[in-house]
C-alpha positions as CSV (number, residue, x, y, z in Angstrom):
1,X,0.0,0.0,0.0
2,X,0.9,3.5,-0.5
3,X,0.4,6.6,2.1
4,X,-2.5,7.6,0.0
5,X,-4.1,4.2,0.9
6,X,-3.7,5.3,4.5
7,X,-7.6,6.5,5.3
8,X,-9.6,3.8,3.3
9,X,-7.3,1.1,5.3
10,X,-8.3,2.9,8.6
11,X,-11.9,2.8,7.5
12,X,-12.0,-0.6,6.3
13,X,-9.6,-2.1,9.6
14,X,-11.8,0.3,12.0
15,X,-15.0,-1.6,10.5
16,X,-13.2,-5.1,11.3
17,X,-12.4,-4.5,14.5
18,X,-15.9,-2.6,15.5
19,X,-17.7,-5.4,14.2
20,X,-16.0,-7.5,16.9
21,X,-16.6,-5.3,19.8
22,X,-13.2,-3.6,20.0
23,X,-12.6,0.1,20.4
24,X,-9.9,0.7,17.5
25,X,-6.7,2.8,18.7
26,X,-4.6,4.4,17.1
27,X,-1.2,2.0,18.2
28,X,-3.3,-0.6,17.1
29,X,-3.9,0.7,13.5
30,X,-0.4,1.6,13.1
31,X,0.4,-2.1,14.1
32,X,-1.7,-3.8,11.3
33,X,-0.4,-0.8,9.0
34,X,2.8,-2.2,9.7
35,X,2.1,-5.5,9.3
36,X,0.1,-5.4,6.2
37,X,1.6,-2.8,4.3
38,X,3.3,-4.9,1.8
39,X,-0.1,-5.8,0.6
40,X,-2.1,-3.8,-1.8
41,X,-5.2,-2.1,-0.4
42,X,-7.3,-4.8,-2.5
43,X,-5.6,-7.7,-0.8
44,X,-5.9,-6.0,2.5
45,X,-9.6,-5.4,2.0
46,X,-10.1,-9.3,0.5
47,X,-8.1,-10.5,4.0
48,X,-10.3,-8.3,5.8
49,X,-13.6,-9.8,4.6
50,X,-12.3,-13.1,4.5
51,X,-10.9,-13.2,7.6
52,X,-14.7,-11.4,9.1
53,X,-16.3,-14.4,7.4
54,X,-14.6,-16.9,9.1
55,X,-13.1,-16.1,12.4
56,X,-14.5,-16.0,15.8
57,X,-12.6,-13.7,17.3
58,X,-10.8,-10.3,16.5
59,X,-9.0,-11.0,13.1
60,X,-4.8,-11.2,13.4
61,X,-2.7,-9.7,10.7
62,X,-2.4,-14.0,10.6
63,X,-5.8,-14.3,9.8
64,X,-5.8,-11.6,7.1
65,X,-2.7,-13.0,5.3
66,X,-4.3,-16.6,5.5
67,X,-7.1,-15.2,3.3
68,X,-5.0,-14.6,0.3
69,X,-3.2,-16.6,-1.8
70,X,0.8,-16.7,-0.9
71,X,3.0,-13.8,-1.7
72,X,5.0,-15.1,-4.7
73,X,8.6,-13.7,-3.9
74,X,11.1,-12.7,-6.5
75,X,14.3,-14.6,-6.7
76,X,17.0,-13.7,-4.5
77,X,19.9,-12.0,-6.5
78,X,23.2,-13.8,-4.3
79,X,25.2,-11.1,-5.5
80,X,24.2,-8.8,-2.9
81,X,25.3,-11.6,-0.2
């Protein structure tokens, strides 16, 4: 994601969290920003629904991430090692 993605993620991870019965702070948005902000906003928002469709409790960044397909990773260039 990119800092313009910033408010819709709030909105969207406010919503998750809400919907659970939690009060959404500020340290805790930052932490799932942190944690998720390798993802696009789509993927985030997938994970999010996903996730809020099959879990019990509060959704971890876990449970998002388990709700999309693997990251595929680029090869490692060994010259930088």
């Amino acid at each position: 994601m990119q800092e313009s993605d910033r408010e819709q993620f709030v909105l969207a991870v406010t919503g998750m969290i809400e919907t659970f019965g939690k009060e959404a702070s500020m340290p805790m948005l930052n932490g799932y920003w942190m944690a998720l902000s390798d993802l696009s906003l789509e993927q985030v928002k997938r994970g999010i629904i996903g996730a809020m469709q099959t879990c019990k409790f509060l959704p971890t960044v876990a449970d998002i991430r388990g709700q999309y397909p693997a990251r595929v990773f680029s090869p490692v260039d060994e010259s930088q090692f």
